[in-house]
PDB file of N, CA, C and O in Angstrom, chain B, residues numbered from 101:
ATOM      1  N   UNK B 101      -3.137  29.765  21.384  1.00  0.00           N
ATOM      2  CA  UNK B 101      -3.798  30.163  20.155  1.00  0.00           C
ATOM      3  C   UNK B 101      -5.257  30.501  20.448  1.00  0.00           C
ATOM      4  O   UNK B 101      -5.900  29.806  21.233  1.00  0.00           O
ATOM      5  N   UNK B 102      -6.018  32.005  19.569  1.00  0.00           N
ATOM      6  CA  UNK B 102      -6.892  32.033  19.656  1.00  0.00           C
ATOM      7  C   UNK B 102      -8.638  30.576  19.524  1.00  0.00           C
ATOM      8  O   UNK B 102      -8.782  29.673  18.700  1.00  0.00           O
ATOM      9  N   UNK B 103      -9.222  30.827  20.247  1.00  0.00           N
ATOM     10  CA  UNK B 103     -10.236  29.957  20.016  1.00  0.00           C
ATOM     11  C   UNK B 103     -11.615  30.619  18.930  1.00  0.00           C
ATOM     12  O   UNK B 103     -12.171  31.705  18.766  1.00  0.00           O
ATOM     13  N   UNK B 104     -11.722  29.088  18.316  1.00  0.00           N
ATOM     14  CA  UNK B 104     -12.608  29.472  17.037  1.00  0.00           C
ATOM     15  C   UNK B 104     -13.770  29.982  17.362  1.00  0.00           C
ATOM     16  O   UNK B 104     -14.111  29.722  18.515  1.00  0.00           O
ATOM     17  N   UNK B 105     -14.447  30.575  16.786  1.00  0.00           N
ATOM     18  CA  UNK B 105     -15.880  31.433  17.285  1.00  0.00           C
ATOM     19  C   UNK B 105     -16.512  31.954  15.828  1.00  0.00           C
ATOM     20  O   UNK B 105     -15.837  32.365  14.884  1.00  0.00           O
ATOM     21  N   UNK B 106     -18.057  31.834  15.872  1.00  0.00           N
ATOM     22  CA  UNK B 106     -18.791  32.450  15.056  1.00  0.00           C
ATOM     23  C   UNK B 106     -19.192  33.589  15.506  1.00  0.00           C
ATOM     24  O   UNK B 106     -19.248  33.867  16.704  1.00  0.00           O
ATOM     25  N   UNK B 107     -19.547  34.448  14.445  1.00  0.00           N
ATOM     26  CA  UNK B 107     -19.923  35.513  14.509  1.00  0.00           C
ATOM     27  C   UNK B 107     -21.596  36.221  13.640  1.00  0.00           C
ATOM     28  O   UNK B 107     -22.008  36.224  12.480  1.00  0.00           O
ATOM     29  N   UNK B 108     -22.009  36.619  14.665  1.00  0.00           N
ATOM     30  CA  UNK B 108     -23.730  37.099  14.448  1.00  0.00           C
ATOM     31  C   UNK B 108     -23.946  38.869  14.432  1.00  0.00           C
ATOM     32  O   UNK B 108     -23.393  39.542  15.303  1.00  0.00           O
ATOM     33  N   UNK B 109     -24.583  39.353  13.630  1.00  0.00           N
ATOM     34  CA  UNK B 109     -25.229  40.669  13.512  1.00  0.00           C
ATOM     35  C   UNK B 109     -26.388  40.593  13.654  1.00  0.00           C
ATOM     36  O   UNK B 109     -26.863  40.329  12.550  1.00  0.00           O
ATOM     37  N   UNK B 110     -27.296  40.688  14.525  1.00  0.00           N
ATOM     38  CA  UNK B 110     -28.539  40.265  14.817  1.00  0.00           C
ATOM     39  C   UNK B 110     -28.985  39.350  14.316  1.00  0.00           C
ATOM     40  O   UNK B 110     -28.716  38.404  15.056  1.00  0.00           O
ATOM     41  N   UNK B 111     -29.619  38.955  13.340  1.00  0.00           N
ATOM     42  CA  UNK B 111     -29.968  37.794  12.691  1.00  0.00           C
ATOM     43  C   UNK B 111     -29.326  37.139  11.827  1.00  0.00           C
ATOM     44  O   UNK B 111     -29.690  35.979  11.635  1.00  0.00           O
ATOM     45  N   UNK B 112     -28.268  37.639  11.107  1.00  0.00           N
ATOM     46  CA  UNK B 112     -27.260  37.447  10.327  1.00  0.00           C
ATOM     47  C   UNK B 112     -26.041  37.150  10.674  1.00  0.00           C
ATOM     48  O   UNK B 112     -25.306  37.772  11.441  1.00  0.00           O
ATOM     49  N   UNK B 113     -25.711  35.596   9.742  1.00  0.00           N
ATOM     50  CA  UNK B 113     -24.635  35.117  10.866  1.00  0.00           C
ATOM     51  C   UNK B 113     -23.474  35.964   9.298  1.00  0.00           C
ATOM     52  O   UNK B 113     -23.650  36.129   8.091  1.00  0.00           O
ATOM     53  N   UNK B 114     -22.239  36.305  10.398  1.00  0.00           N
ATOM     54  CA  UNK B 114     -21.343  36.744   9.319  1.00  0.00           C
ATOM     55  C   UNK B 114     -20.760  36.041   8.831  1.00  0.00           C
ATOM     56  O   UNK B 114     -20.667  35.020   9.512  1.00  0.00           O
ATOM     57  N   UNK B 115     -19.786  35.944   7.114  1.00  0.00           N
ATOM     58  CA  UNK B 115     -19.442  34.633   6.276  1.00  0.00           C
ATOM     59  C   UNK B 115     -17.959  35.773   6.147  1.00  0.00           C
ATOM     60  O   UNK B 115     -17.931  36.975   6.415  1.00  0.00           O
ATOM     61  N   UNK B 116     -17.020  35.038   5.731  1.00  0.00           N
ATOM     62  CA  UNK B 116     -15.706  35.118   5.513  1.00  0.00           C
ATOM     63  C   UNK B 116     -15.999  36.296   3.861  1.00  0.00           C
ATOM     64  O   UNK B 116     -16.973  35.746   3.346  1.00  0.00           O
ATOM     65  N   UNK B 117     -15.696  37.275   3.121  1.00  0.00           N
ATOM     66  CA  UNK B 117     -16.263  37.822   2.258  1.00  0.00           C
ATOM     67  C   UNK B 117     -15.357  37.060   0.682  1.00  0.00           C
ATOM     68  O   UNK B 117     -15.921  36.883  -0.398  1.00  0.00           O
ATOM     69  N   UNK B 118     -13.842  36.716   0.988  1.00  0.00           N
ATOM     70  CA  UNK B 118     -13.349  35.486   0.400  1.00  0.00           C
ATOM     71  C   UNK B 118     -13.752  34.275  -0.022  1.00  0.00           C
ATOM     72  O   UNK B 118     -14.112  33.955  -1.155  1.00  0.00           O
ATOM     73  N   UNK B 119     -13.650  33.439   1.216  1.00  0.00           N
ATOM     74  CA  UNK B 119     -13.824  32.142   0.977  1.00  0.00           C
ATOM     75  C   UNK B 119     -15.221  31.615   1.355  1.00  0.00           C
ATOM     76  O   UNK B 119     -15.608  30.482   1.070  1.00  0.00           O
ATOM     77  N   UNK B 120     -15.898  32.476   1.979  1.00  0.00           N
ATOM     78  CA  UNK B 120     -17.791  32.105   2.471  1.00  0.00           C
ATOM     79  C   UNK B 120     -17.373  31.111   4.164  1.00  0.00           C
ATOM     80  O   UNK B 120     -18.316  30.470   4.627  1.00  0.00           O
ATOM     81  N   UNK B 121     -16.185  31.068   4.842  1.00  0.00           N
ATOM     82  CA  UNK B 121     -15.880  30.439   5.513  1.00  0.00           C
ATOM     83  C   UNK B 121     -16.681  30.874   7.012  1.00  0.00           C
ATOM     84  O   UNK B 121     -16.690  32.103   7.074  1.00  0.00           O
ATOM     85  N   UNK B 122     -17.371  30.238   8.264  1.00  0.00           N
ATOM     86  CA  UNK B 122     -17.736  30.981   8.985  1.00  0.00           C
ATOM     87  C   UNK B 122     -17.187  30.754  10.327  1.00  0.00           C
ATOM     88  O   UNK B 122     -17.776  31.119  11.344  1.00  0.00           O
ATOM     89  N   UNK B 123     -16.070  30.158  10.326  1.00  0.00           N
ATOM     90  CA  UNK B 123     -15.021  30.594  11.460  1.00  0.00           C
ATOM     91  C   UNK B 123     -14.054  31.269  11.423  1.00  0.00           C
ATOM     92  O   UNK B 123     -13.194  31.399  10.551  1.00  0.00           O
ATOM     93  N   UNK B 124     -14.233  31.899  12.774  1.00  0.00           N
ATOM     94  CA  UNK B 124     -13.455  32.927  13.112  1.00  0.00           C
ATOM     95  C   UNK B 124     -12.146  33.065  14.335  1.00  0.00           C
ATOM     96  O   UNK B 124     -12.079  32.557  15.455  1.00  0.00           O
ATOM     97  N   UNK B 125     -11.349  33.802  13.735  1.00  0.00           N
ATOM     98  CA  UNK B 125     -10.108  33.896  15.008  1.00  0.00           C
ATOM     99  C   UNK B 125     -10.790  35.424  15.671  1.00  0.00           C
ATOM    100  O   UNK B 125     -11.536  36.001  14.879  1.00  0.00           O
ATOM    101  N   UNK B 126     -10.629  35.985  16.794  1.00  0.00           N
ATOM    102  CA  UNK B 126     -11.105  37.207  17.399  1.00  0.00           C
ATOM    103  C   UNK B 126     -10.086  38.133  17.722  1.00  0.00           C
ATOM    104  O   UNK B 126      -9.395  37.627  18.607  1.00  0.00           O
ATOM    105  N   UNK B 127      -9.682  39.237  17.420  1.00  0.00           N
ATOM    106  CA  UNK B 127      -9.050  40.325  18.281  1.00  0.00           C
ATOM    107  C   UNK B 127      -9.230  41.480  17.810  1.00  0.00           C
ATOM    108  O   UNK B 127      -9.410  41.893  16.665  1.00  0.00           O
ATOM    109  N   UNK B 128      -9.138  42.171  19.223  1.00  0.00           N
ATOM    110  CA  UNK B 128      -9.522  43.411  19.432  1.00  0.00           C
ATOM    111  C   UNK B 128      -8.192  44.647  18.449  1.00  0.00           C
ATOM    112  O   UNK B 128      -6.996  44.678  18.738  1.00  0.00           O
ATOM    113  N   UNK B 129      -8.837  45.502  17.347  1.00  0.00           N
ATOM    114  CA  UNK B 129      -7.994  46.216  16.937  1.00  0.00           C
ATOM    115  C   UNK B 129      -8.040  47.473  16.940  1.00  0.00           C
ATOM    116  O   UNK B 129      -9.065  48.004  16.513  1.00  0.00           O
ATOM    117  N   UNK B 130      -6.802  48.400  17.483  1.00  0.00           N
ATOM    118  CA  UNK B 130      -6.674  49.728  17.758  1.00  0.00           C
ATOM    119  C   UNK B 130      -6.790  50.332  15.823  1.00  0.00           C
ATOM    120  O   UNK B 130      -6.169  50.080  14.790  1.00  0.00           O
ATOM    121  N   UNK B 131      -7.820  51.107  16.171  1.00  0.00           N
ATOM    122  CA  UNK B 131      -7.564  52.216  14.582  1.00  0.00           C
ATOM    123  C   UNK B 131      -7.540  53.808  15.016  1.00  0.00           C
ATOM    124  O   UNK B 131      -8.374  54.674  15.282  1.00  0.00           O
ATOM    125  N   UNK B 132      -5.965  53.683  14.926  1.00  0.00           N
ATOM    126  CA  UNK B 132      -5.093  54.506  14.977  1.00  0.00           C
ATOM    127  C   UNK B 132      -5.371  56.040  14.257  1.00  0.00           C
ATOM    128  O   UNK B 132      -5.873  56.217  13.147  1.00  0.00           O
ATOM    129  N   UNK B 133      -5.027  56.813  14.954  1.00  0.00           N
ATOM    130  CA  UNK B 133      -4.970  58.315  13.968  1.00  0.00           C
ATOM    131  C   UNK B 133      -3.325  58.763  13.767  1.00  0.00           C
ATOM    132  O   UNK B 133      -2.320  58.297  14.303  1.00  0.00           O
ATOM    133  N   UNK B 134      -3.427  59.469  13.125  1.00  0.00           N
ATOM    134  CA  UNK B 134      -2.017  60.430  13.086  1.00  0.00           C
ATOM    135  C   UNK B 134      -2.034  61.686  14.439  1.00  0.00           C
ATOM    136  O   UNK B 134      -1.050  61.937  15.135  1.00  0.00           O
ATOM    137  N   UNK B 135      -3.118  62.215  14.545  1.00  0.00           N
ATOM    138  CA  UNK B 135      -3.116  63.037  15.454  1.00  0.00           C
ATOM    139  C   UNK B 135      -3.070  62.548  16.734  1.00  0.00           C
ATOM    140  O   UNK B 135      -2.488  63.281  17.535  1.00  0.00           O
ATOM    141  N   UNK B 136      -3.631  61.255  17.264  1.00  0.00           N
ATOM    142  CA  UNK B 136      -3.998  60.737  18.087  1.00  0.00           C
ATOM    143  C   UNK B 136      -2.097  60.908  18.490  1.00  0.00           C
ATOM    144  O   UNK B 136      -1.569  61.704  19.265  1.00  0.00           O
ATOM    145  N   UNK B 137      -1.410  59.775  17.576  1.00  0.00           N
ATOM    146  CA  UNK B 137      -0.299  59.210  17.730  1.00  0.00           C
ATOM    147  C   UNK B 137       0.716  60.084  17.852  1.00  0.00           C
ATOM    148  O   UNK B 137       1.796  59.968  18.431  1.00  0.00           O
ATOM    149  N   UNK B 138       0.157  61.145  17.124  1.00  0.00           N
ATOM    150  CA  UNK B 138       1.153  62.729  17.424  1.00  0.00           C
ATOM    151  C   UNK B 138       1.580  62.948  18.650  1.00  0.00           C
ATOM    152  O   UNK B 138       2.765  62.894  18.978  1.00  0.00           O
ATOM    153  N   UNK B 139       0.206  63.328  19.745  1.00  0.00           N
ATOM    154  CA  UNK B 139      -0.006  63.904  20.756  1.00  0.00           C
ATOM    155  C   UNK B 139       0.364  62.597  21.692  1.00  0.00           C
ATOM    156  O   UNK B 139       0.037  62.669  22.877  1.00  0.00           O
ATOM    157  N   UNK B 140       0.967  61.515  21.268  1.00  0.00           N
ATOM    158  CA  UNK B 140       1.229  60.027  22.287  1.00  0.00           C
ATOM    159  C   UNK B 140      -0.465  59.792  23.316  1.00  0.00           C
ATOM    160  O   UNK B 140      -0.567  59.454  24.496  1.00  0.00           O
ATOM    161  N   UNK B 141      -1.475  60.091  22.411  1.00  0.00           N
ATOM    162  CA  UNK B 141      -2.402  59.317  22.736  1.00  0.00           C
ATOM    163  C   UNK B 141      -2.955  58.214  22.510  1.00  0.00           C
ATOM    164  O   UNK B 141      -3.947  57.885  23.161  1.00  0.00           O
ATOM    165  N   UNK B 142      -2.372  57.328  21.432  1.00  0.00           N
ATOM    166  CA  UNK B 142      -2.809  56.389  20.624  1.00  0.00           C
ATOM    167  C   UNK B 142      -3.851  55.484  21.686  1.00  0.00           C
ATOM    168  O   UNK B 142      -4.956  55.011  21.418  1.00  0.00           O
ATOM    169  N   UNK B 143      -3.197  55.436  22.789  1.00  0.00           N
ATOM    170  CA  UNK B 143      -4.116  54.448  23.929  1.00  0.00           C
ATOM    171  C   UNK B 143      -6.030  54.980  24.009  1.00  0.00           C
ATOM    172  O   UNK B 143      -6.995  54.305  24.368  1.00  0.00           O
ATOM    173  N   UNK B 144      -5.989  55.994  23.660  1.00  0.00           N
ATOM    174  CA  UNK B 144      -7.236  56.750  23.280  1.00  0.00           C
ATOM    175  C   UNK B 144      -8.322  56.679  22.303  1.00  0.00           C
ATOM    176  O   UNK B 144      -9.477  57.106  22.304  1.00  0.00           O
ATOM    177  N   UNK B 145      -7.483  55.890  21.309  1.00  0.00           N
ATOM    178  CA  UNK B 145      -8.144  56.075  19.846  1.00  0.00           C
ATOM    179  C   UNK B 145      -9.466  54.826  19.985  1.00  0.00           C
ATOM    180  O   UNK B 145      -9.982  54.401  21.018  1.00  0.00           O
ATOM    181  N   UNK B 146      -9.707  54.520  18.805  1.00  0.00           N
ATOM    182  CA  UNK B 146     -11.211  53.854  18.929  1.00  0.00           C
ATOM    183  C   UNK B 146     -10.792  52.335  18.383  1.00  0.00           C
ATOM    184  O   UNK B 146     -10.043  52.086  17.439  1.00  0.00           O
ATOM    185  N   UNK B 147     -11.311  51.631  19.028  1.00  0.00           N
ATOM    186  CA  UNK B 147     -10.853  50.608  18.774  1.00  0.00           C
ATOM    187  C   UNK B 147     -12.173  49.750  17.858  1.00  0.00           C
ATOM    188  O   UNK B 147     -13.267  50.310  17.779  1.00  0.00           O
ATOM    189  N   UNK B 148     -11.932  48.213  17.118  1.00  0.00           N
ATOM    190  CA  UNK B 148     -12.521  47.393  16.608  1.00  0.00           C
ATOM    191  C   UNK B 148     -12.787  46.269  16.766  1.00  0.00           C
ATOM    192  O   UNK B 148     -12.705  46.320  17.993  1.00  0.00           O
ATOM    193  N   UNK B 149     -13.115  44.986  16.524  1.00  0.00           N
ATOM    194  CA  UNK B 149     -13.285  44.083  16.370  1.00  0.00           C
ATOM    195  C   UNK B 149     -13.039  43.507  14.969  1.00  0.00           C
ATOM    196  O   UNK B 149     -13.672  43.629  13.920  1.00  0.00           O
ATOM    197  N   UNK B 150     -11.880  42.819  15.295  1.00  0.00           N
ATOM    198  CA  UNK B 150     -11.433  42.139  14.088  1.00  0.00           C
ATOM    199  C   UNK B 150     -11.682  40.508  13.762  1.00  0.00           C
ATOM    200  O   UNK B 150     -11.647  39.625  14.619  1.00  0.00           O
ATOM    201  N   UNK B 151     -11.900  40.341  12.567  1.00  0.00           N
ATOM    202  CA  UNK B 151     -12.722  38.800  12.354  1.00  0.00           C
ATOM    203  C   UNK B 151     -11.801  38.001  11.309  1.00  0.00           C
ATOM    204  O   UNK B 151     -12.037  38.097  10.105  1.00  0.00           O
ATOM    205  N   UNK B 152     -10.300  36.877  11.999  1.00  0.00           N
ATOM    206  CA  UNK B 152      -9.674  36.716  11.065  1.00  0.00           C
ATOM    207  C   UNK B 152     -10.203  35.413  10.761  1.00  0.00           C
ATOM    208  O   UNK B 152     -10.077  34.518  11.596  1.00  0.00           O
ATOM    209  N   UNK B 153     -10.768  35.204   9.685  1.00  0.00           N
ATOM    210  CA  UNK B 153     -11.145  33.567   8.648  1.00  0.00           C
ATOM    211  C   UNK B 153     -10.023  32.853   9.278  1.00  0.00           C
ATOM    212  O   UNK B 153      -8.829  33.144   9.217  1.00  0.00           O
ATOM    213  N   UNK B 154     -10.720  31.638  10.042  1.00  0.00           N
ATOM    214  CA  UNK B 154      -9.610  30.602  10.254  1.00  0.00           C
ATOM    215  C   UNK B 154      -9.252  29.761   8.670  1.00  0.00           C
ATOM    216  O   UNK B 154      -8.368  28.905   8.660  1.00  0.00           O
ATOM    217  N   UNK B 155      -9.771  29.991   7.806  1.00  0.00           N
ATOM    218  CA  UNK B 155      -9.848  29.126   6.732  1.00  0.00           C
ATOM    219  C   UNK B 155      -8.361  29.935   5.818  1.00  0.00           C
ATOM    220  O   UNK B 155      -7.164  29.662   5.721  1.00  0.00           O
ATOM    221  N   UNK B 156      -9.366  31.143   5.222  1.00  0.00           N
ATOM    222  CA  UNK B 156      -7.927  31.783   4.707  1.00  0.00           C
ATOM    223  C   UNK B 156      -7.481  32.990   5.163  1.00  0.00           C
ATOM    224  O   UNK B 156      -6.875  33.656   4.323  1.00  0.00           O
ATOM    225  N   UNK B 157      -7.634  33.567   6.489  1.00  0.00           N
ATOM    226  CA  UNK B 157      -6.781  34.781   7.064  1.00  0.00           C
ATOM    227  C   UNK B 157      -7.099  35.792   7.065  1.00  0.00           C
ATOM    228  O   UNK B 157      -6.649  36.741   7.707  1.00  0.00           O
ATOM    229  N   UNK B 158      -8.235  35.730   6.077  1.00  0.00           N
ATOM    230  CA  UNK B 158      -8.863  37.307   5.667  1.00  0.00           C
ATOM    231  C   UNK B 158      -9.001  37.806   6.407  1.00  0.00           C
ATOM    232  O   UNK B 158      -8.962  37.090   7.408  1.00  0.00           O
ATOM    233  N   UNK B 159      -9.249  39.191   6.704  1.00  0.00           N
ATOM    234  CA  UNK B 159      -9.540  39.754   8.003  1.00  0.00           C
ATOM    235  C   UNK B 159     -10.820  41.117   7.895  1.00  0.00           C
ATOM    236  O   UNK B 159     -10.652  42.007   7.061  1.00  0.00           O
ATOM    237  N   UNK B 160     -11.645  41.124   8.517  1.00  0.00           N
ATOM    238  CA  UNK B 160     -12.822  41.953   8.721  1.00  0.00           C
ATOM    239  C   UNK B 160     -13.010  42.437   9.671  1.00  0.00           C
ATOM    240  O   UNK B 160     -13.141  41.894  10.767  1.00  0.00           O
ATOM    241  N   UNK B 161     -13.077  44.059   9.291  1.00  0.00           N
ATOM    242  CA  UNK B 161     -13.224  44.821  10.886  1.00  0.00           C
ATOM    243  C   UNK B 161     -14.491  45.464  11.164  1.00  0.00           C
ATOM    244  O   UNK B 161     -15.120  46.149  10.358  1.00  0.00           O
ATOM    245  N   UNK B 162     -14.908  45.136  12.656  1.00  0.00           N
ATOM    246  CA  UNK B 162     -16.349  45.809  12.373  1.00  0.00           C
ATOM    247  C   UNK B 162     -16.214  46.529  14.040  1.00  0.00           C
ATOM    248  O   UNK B 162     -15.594  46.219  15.057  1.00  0.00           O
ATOM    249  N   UNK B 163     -17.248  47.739  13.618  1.00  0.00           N
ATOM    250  CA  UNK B 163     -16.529  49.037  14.661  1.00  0.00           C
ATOM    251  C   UNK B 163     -18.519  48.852  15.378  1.00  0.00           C
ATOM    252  O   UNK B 163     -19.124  49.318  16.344  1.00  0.00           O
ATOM    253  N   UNK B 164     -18.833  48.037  14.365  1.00  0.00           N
ATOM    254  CA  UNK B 164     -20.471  47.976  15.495  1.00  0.00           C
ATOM    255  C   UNK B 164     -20.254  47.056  16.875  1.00  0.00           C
ATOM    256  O   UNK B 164     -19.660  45.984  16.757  1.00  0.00           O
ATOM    257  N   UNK B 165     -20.673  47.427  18.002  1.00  0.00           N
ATOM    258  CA  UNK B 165     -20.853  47.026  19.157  1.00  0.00           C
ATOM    259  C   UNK B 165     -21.661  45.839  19.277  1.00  0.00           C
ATOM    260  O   UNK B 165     -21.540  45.135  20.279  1.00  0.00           O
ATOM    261  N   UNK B 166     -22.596  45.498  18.223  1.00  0.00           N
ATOM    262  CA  UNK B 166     -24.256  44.976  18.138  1.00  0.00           C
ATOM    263  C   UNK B 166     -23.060  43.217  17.310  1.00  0.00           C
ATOM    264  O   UNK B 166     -23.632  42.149  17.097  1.00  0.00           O
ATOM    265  N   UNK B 167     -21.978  43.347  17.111  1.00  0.00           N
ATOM    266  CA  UNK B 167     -21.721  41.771  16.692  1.00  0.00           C
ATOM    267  C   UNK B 167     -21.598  41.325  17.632  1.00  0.00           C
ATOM    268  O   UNK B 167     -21.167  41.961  18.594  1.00  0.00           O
ATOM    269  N   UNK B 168     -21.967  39.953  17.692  1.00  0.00           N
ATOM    270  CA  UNK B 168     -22.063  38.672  18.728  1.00  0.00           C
ATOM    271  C   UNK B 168     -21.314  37.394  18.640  1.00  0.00           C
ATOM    272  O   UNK B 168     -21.930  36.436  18.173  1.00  0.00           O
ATOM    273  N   UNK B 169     -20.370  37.265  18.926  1.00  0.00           N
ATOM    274  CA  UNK B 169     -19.529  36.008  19.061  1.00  0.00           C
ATOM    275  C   UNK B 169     -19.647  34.876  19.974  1.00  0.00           C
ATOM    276  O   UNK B 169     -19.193  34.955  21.116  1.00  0.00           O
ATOM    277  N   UNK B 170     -20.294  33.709  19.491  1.00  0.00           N
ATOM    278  CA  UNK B 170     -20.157  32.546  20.096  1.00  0.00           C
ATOM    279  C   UNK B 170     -19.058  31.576  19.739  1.00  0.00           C
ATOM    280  O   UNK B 170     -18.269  31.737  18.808  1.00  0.00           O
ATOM    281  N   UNK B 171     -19.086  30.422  20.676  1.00  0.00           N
ATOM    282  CA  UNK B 171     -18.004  29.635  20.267  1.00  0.00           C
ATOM    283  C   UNK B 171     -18.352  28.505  18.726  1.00  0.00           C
ATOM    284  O   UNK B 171     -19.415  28.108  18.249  1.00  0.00           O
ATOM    285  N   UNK B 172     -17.346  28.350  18.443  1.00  0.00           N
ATOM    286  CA  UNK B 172     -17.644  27.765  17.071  1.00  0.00           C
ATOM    287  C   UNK B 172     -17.537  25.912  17.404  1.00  0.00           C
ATOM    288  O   UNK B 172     -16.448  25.412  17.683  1.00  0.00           O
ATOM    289  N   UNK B 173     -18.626  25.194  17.333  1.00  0.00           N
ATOM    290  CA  UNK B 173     -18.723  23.970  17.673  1.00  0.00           C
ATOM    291  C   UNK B 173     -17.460  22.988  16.232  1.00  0.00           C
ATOM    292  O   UNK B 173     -18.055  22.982  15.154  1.00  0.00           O
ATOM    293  N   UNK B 174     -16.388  22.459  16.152  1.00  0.00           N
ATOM    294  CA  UNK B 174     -16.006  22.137  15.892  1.00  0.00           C
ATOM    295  C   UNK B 174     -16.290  20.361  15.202  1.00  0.00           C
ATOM    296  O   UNK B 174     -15.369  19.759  14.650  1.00  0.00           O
TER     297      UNK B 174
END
């Protein structure tokens, strides 16, 4: 199972937009095109950073490079 981790935007730590929760599960997510997937390039397309609330599941995707994930002290 993923390990818990917070998450930072420069000075701003990010909050769950649901529950205000600020742990996080981490994975990396492909956002897909139609054209991409047409041409069987999908391996090409642009990928994200996804932020699932360990609390309630929510999930937040952020395509900035500049978020910072540390581990979440338990």
């Amino acid at each position: 199972m993923a390990k818990p981790v917070r998450a930072r935007m420069g000075e701003r730590e990010i909050l769950c937009l649901t529950c205000g929760g600020d742990v996080f599960r981490e994975r990396e997510v492909k956002l897909n095109s139609t054209g991409m997937e047409f041409f069987n390039l999908a391996w090409a397309n642009e990928s994200a950073t996804g932020l699932i609330c360990w609390s309630c599941g929510y999930v937040q995707l952020f395509v900035n490079r500049n978020i910072r994930l540390y581990q979440a002290d338990n």
